[in-house]
C-alpha positions in Angstrom: 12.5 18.2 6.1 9.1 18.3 6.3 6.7 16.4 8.7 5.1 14.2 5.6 8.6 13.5 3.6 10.1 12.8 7.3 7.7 10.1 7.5 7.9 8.8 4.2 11.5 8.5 4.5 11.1 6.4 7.7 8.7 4.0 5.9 11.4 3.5 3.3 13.8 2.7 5.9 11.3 0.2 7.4 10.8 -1.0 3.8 14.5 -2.0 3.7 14.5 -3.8 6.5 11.8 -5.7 6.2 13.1 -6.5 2.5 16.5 -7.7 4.1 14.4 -9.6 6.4 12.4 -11.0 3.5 15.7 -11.9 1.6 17.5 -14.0 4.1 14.8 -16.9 4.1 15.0 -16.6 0.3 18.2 -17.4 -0.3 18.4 -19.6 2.3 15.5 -21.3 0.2 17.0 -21.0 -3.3 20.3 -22.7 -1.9 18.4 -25.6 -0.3 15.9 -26.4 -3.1 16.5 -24.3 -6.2 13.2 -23.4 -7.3 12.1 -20.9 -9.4 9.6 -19.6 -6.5 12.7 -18.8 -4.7 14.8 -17.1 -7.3 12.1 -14.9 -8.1 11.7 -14.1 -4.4 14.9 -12.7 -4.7 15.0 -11.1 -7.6 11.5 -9.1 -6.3 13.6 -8.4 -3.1 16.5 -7.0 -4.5 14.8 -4.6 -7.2 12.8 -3.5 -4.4 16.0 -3.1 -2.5 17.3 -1.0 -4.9 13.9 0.8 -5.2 13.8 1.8 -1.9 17.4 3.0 -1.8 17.1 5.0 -4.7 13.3 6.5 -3.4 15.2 7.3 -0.1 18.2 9.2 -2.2 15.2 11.6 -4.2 13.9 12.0 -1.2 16.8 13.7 0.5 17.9 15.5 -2.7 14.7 16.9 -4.5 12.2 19.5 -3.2 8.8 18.5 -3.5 5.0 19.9 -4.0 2.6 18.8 -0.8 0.7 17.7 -3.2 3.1 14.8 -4.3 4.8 14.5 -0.9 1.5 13.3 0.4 1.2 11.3 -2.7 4.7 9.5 -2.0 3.6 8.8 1.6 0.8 6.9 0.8 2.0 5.2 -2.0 5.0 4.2 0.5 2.8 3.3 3.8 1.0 0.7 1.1 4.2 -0.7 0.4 5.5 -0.8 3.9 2.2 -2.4 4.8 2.4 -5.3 1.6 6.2 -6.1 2.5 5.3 -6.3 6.6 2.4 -8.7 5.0 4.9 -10.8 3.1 7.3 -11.0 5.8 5.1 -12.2 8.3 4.2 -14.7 5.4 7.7 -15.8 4.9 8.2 -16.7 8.6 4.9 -18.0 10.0 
């Protein structure tokens, strides 16, 4: 694996955990108070969830241009960077 997909694959293993991290408070939310803020947190949690995991399986499994591999690492560095935002949201 190359340098740029290596590190694109880690940013979608740190997008996973800060999802899971993300999802814990929202459940716990959505079981105290039943809002629809909180059901949708979870819902945008878990399709990102799935998101990530099935990003992290092409990954693996398809060969890819340098063109689009440095495309997928920026795209996914944004994403890490929005979901560390959100998280640090969610428990400040």
């Amino acid at each position: 694996m190359n340098p740029l997909m290596a590190s694109t694959y880690l940013a979608d293993v740190a997008n996973l955990i800060l999802l899971l991290g993300i999802l814990y408070p929202a459940v716990m939310n959505f079981v105290k108070t039943r809002s629809s803020i909180s059901v949708m947190l979870v819902v945008f949690s878990l399709a990102f969830l799935i998101q990530n995991v099935v990003a992290i399986y092409f990954h693996m499994t398809i060969p890819y241009t340098t063109a689009v591999e440095f495309e997928f690492m920026v795209l996914t560095f944004i994403q890490t960077i929005s979901f560390a935002a959100l998280a640090w949201v969610t428990y400040k």
